[in-house]
C-alpha positions as CSV (number, residue, x, y, z in Angstrom):
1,X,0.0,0.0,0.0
2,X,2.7,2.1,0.9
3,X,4.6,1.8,-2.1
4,X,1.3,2.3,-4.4
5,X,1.5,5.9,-2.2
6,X,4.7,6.4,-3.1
7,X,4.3,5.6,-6.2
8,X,1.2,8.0,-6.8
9,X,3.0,10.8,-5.1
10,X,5.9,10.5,-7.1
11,X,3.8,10.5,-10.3
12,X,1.9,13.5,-8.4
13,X,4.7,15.2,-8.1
14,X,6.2,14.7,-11.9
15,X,2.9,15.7,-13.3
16,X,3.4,18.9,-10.9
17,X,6.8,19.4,-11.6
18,X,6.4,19.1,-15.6
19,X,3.5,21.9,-14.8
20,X,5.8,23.8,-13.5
21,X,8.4,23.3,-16.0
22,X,6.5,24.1,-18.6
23,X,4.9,27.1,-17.2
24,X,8.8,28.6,-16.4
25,X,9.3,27.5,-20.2
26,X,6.5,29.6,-21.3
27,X,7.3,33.1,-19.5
28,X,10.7,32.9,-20.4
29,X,9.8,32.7,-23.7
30,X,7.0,35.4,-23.5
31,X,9.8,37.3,-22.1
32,X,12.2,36.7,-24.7
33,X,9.8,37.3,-27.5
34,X,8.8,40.9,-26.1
35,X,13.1,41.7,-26.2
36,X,13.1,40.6,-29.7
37,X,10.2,42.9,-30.9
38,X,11.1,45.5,-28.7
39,X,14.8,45.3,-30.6
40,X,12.7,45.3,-34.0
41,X,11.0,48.2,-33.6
42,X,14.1,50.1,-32.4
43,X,15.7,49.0,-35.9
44,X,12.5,50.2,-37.1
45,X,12.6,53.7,-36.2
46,X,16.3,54.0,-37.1
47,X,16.1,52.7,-40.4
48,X,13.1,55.6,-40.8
49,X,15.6,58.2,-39.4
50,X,18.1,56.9,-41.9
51,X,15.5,57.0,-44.8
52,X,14.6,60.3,-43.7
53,X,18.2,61.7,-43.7
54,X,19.0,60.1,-46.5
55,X,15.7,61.5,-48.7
56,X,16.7,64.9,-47.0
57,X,20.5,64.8,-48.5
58,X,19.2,63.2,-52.1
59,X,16.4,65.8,-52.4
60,X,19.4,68.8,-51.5
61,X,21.8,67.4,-53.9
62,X,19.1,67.0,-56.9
63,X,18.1,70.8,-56.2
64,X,21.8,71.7,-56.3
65,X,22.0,69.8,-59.7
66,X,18.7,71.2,-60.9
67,X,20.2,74.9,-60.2
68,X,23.4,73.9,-61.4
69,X,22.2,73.0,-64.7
70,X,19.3,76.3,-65.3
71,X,22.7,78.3,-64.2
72,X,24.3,76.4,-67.0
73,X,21.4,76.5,-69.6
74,X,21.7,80.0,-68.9
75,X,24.7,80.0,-70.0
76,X,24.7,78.3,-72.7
77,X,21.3,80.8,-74.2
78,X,23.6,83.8,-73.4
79,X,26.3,82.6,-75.9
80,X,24.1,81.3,-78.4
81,X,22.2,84.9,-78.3
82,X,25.5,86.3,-78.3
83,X,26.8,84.4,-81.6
84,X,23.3,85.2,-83.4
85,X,23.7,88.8,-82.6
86,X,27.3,88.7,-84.5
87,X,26.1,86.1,-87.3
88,X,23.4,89.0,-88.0
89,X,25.9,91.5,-87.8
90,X,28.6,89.8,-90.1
91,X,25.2,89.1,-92.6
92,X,24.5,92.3,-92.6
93,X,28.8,93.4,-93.1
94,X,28.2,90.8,-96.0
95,X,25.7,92.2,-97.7
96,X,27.2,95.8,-97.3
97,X,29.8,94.4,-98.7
98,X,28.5,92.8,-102.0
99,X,26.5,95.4,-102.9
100,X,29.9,97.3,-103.0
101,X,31.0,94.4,-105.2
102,X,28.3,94.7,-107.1
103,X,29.1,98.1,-107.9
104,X,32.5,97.9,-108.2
105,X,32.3,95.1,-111.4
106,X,29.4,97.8,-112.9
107,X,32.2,100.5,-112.7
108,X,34.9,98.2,-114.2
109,X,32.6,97.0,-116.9
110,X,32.2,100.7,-118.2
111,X,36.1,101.7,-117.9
112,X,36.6,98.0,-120.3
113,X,34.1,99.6,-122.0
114,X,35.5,102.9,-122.2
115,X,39.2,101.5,-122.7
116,X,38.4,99.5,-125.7
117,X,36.6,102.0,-127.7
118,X,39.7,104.1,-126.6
119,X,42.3,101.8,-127.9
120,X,39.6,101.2,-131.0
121,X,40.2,104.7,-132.0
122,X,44.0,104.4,-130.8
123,X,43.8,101.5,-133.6
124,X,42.2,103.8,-135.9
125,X,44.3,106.3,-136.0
126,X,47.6,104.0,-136.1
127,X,46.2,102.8,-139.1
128,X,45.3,105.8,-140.4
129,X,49.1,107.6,-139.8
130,X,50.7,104.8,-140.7
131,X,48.5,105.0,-144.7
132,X,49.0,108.6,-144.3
133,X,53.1,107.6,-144.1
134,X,53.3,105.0,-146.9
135,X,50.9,107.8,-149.0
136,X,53.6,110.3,-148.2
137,X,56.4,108.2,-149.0
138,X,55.3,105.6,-151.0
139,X,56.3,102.8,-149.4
140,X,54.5,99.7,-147.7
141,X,55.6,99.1,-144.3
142,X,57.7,95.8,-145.0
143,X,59.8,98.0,-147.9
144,X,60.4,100.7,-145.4
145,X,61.9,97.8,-143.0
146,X,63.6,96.6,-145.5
147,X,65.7,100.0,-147.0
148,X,66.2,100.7,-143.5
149,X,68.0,96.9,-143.1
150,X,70.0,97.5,-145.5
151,X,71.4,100.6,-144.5
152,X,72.7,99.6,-141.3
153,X,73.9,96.6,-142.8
154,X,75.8,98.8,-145.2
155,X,77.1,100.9,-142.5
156,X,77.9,98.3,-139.8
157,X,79.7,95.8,-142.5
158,X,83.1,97.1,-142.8
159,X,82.8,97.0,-139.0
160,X,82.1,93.5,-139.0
161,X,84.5,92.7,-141.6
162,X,87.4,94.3,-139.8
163,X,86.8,92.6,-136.7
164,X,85.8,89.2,-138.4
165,X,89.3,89.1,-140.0
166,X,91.2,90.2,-136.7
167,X,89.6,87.4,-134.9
168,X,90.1,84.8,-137.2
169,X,93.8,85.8,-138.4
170,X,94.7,85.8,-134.5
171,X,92.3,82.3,-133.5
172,X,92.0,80.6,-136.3
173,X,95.5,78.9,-136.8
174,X,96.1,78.6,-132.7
175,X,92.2,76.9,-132.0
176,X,93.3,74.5,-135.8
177,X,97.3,73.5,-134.6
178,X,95.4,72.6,-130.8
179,X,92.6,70.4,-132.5
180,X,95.5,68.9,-134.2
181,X,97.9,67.7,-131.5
182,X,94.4,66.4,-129.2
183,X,93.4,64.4,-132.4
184,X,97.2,63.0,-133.5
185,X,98.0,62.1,-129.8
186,X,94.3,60.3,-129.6
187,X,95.0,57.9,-132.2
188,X,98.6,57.7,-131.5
189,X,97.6,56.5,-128.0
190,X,95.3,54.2,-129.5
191,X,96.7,51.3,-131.5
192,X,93.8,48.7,-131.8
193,X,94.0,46.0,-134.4
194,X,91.3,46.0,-136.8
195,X,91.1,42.4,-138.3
196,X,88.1,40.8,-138.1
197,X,86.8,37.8,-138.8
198,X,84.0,38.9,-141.2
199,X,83.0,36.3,-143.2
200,X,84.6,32.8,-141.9
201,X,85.7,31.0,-138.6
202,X,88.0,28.1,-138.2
203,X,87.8,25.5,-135.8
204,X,90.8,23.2,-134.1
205,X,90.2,19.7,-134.6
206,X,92.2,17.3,-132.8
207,X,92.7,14.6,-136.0
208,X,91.5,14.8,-139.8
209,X,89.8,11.3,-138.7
210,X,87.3,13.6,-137.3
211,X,87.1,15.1,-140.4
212,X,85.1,11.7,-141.7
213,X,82.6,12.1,-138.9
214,X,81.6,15.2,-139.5
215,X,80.9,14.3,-143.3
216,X,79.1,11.4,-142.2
217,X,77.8,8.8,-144.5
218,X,76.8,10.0,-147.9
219,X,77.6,13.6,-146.9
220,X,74.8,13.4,-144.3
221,X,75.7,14.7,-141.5
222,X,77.3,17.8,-142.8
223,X,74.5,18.3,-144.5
224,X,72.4,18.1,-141.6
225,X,74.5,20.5,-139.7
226,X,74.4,23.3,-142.4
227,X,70.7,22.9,-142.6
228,X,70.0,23.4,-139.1
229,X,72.7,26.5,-138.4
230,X,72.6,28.1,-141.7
231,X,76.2,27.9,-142.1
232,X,78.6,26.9,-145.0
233,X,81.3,23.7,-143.6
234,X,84.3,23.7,-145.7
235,X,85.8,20.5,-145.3
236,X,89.5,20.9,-146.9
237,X,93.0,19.3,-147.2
238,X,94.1,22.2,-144.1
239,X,94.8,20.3,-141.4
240,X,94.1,20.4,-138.4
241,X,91.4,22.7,-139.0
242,X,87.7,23.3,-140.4
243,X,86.1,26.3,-141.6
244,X,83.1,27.7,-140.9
245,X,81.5,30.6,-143.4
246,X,78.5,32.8,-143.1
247,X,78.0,36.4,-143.2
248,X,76.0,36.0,-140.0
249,X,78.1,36.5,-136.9
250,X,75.9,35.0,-134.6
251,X,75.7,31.9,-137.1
252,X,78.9,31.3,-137.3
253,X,79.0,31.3,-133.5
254,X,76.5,29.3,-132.9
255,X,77.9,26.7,-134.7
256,X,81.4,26.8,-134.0
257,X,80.1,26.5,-130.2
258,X,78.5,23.3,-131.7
259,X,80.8,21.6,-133.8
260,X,83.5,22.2,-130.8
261,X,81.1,20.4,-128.8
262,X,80.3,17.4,-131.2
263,X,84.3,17.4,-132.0
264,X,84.7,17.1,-128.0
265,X,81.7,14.4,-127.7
266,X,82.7,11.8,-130.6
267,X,79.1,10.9,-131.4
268,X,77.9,13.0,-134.8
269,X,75.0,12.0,-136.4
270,X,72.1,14.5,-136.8
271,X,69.8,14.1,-133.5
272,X,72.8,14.7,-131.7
273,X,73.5,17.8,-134.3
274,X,70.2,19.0,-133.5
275,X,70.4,18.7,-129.5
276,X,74.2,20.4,-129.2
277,X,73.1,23.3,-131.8
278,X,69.7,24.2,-130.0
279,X,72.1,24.2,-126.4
280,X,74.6,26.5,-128.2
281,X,71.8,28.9,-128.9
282,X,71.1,29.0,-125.8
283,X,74.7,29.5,-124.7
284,X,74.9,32.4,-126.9
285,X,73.1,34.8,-124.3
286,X,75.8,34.0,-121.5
287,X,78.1,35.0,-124.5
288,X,76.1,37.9,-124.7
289,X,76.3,39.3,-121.5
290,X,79.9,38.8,-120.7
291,X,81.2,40.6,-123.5
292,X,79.0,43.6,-122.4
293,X,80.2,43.2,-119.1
294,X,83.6,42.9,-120.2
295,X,83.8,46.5,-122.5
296,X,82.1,47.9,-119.5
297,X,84.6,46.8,-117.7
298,X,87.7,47.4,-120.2
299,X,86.5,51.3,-120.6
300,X,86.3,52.0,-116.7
301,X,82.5,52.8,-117.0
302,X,80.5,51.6,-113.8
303,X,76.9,52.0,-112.9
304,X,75.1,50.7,-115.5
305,X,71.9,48.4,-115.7
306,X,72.6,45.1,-116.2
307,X,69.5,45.2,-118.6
308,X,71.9,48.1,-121.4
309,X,74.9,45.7,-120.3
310,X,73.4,42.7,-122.0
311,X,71.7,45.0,-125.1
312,X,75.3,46.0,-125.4
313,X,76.9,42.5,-125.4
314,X,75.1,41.9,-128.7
315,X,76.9,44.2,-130.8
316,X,79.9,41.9,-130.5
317,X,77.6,40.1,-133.0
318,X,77.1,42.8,-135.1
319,X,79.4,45.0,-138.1
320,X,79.2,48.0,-139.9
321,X,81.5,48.3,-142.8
322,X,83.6,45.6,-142.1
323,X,84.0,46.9,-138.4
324,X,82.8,44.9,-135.7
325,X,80.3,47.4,-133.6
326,X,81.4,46.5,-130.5
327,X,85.0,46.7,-130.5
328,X,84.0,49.8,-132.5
329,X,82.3,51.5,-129.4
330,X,85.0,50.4,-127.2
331,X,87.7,52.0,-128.8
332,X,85.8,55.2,-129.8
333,X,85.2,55.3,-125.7
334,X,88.9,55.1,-125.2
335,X,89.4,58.2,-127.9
336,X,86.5,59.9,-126.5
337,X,88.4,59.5,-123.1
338,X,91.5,61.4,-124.4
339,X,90.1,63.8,-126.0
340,X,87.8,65.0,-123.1
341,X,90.8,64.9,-120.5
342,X,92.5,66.9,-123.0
343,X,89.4,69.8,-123.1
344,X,88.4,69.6,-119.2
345,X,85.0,67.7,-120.3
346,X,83.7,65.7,-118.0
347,X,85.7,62.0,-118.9
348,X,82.9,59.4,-117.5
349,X,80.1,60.8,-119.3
350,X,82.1,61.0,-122.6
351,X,83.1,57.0,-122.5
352,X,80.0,56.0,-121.8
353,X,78.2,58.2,-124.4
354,X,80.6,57.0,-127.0
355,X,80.5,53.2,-125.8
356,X,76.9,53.0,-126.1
357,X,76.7,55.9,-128.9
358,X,75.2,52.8,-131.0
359,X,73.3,50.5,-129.0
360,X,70.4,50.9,-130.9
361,X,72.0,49.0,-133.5
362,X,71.6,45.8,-131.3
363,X,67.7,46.1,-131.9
364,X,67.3,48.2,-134.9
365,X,66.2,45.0,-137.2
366,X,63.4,44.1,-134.3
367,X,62.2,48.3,-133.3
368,X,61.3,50.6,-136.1
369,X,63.3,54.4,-135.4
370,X,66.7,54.9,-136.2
371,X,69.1,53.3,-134.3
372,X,69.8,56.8,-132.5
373,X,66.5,56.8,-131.5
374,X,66.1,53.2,-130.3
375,X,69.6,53.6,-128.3
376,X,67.6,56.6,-126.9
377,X,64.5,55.2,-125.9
378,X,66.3,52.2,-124.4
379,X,68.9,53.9,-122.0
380,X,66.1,56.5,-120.9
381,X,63.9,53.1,-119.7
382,X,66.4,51.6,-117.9
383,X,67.7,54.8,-116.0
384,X,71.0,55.8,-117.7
385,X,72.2,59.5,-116.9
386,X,70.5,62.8,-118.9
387,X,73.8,63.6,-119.2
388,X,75.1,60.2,-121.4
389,X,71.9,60.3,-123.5
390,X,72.8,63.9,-124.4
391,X,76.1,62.9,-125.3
392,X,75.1,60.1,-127.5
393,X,72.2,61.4,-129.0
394,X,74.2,63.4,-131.6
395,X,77.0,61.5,-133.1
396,X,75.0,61.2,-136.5
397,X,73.7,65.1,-136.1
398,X,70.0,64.2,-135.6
399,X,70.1,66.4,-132.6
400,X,71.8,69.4,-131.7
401,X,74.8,69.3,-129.8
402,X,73.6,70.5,-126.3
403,X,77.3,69.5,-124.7
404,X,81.0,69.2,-125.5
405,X,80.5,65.9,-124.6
406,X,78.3,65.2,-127.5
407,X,81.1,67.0,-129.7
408,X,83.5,64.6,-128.2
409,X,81.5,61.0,-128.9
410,X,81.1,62.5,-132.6
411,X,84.9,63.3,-133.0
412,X,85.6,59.9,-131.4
413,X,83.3,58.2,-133.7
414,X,84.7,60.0,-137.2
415,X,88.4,59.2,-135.5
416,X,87.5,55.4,-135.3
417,X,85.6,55.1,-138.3
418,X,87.5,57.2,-140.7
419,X,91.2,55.6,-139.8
420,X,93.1,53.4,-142.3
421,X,91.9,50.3,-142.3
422,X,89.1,50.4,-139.8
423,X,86.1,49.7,-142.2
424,X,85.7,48.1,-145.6
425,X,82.7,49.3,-147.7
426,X,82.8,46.4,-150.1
427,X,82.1,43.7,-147.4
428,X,79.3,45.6,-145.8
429,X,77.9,46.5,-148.9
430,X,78.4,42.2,-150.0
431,X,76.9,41.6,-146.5
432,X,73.5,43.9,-147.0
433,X,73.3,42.2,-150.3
434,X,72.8,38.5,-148.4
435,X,70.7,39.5,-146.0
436,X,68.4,41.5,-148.7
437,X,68.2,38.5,-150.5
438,X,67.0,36.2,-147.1
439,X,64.7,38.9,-146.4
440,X,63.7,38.4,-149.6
441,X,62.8,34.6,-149.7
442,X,61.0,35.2,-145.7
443,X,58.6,37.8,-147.3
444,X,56.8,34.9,-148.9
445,X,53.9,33.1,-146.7
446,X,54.6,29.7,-145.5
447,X,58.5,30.2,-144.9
448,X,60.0,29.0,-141.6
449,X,64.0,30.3,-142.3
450,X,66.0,30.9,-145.3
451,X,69.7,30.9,-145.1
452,X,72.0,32.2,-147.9
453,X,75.2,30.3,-148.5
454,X,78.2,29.7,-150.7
455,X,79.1,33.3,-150.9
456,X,75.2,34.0,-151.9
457,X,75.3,31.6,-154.7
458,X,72.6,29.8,-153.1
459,X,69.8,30.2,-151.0
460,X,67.9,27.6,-149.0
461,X,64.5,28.1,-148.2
462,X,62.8,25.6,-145.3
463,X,58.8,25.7,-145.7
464,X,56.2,24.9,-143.3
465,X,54.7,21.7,-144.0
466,X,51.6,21.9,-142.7
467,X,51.1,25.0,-145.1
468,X,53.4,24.0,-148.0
469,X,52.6,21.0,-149.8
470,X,54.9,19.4,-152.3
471,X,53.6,21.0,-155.9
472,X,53.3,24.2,-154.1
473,X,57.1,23.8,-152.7
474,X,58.2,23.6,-156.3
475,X,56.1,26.7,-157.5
476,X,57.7,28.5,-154.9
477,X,61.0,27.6,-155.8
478,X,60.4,29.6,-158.9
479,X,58.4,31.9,-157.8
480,X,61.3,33.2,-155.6
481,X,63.9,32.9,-158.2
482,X,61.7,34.9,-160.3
483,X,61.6,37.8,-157.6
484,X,65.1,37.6,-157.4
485,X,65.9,38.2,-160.8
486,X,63.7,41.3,-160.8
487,X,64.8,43.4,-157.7
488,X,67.7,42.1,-157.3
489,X,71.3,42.8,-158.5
490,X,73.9,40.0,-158.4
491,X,77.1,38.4,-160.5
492,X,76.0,35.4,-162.2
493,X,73.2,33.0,-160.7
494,X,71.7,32.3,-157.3
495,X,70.5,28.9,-156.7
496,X,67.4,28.4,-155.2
497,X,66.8,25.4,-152.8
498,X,62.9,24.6,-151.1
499,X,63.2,22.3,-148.0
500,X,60.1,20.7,-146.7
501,X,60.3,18.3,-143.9
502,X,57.9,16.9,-142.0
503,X,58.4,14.7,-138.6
504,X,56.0,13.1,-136.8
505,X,56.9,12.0,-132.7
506,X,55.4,9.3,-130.7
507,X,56.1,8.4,-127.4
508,X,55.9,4.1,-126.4
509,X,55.1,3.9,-123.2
């Protein structure tokens, strides 16, 4: 029973004390709940206070701004009323100002007016004074001139005549014995042979057994040879030696190149033929270029394009009158050199005016002009000095001589052309006469090349065959020799030979 008591009282008293518990629970969290609103409201009425000081400090700086900016507009419509006030003014200044333009040009209109009915009558009575005069005298204006021409002529001439003769009794013989000594010490200093090799080349050979070879069976490949470089092979008892003729200089070249090569090589027949002379042709423009760049180089003249350098190189190929054109131009740059150390002239530009004083001649069959004009044309392209083009220019008197430079490379030129020995008229005029009669034979259609041979006994014509058949080849034939025989002149006959060929090349693959 006792322990039930217990028991209930102890459960009593939890149920009591859990009352309690939960009742403390309660007002302390009543209490803490009234802290935490009482804090809230606190942060409440600050944050208003903020808001309010803040609104207060905004609304003070947006009426500074607003009065900031009206101050500013204000401004701003001063100026702008201030710049319209002086555009008005300056308007108005302007159109003060043209209407005193506008009578200004009314004023100068009448004094043109004025002055050319003035100088209308001025006219008028010039002309009439001057009728009046010739009325008087009887004499037109031009025979007046002319009477009075003549006597001041008549008057002054014995003048002139005195002092004419002073001057040249007292200059004369002095400026002729000085001209003398620069010209005799010039080509006294100057000893250049003139042989040339004008019409044939020989070539070494190391045996006559090679002699055999180049004949070939049946005569073909000599034959072959002279068909393909236009050349004449003389084959002869000289031995030791073969000899090449053509009045071509780049032809002979050409194919003494070649037939050095073949000689060298051992194996002649005619595709090899064919393969070494199209290589030797091709050879021929390193030729070209060194022996520009070798006269260059002989006559001290430096600066020059490489481009007039390799124009110049083919004169070595090249005569006139028997006289090769480059060694021509080289020594007439050497006399020119004298002569102008002699005078004072300026030395440089007198070599190089006379070295390249024909370099047109290079091109002269390809460009129409003159060959002084084409040298022109082509030194002014690639740069060359005012100064050397002046001095070249005038060597054959097409322009005036603008400097005694140009006096100099026409000397020079005269000098080197007009010494003993130095040209031959005969060959050049043989020489025209070949190449007239290939140009001949090329101005018919259907011609590939034409080469004259055996001193221009013979001329052989190759034909396209496409164009060309064979009853037409054989017309032609005549028809050439027919055109020869009429504007042509020539000792005893020509020989006229029509080559058509045709090849056909396949590939096996």
């Amino acid at each position: 029973m006792s322990l039930k008591l217990v028991a209930l009282f102890l459960a009593i008293a939890g149920a009591v004390g859990i009352a309690v518990g939960y009742y403390l629970r309660l007002i302390i969290s009543l209490s803490k709940k009234g802290s935490m609103e009482l804090e809230i409201k606190e942060m409440l009425l600050a944050a208003k206070e903020e808001a309010k000081k803040i609104t207060a400090d905004a609304e003070a700086k947006a009426n500074k701004v607003h009065e900031d900016a009206r101050v500013e507009i204000k401004e701003k419509e001063d100026k702008i009323r201030q710049t319209e006030d002086r555009l008005a003014k300056r308007e108005d200044l302007l159109d003060k100002r043209q209407s005193d333009l506008d009578k200004e040009v009314e004023l100068i209109k009448q004094r043109i007016a004025e002055i050319k009915a003035i100088r209308e009558k001025a006219d008028k009575l010039e002309e009439d004074r001057k009728n009046a005069l010739e009325k008087i005298a009887k004499l037109s204006e031009n025979e007046a001139k002319d009477q009075l021409m003549k006597l001041i002529e008549k008057q002054s001439e014995e003048d002139f005549l005195v002092r004419m003769n002073k001057l040249d009794t007292k200059g004369e013989e002095m400026l002729e014995n000085k001209a003398k000594d620069i010209l005799a010490m010039s080509i006294q200093r100057l000893s250049v042979s003139v042989a040339q090799d004008v019409m044939s080349t020989s070539v070494e050979i190391p045996n006559d057994d090679v002699k055999g070879k180049i004949i070939g069976k049946e005569g073909r490949n000599i034959k072959a040879f002279e068909r393909i470089t236009g050349v004449e092979v003389m084959v002869d008892d000289t031995p030791g030696a073969i000899t090449i003729s053509s009045f071509d200089p780049v032809r002979r070249h050409v194919a003494r190149v070649a037939l050095m090569e073949l000689v060298k090589d051992g194996r002649i027949q005619p595709a090899k033929i064919e393969q070494v002379v199209e290589k030797a042709k091709q050879d021929i423009n390193k030729t070209i270029k060194e022996k520009g760049e070798q006269a260059a180089y002989d006559c001290g003249i430096l600066g020059l394009d490489p481009r007039i350098l390799l124009i110049l190189g083919r004169l070595h190929f090249r005569t006139s009158y028997g006289q090769n054109v480059l060694q021509h131009s080289v020594e007439m740059a050497h006399i020119a050199g004298m002569i102008a150390e002699e005078l004072g002239a300026n030395v440089q530009v007198a070599k190089a005016g006379a070295l390249l004083h024909d370099l047109g001649k290079a091109l002269d069959h390809e460009v129409g002009g003159t060959h002084v004009e084409i040298g022109r044309r082509i030194l002014q392209k690639f740069g060359a000095s005012e100064d050397i083009i002046k001095a070249m220019q005038s060597h054959h008197e097409e322009y005036p001589y603008e400097t005694i430079e140009s006096r100099i490379v026409q000397t020079a030129d005269a000098i080197s052309g007009a010494r003993p020995g130095a040209r031959r008229d005969n060959i050049e005029n043989y020489l025209k006469r070949l190449g007239d009669l290939e140009a001949l034979a090329n101005s018919f259609p259907g011609i590939e090349k034409s080469y004259a041979i055996q001193a221009g006994r013979e001329i052989r014509i190759f034909v396209k065959p496409e164009e060309i058949g064979d009853v037409e080849a054989k017309n032609l034939a005549r028809d050439i020799a027919l055109k020869i025989e009429k504007d042509l002149k020539y000792p005893g006959e020509i020989k006229v030979t029509v080559i058509r060929e045709s090849r056909t090349t396949e590939f096996a693959r």
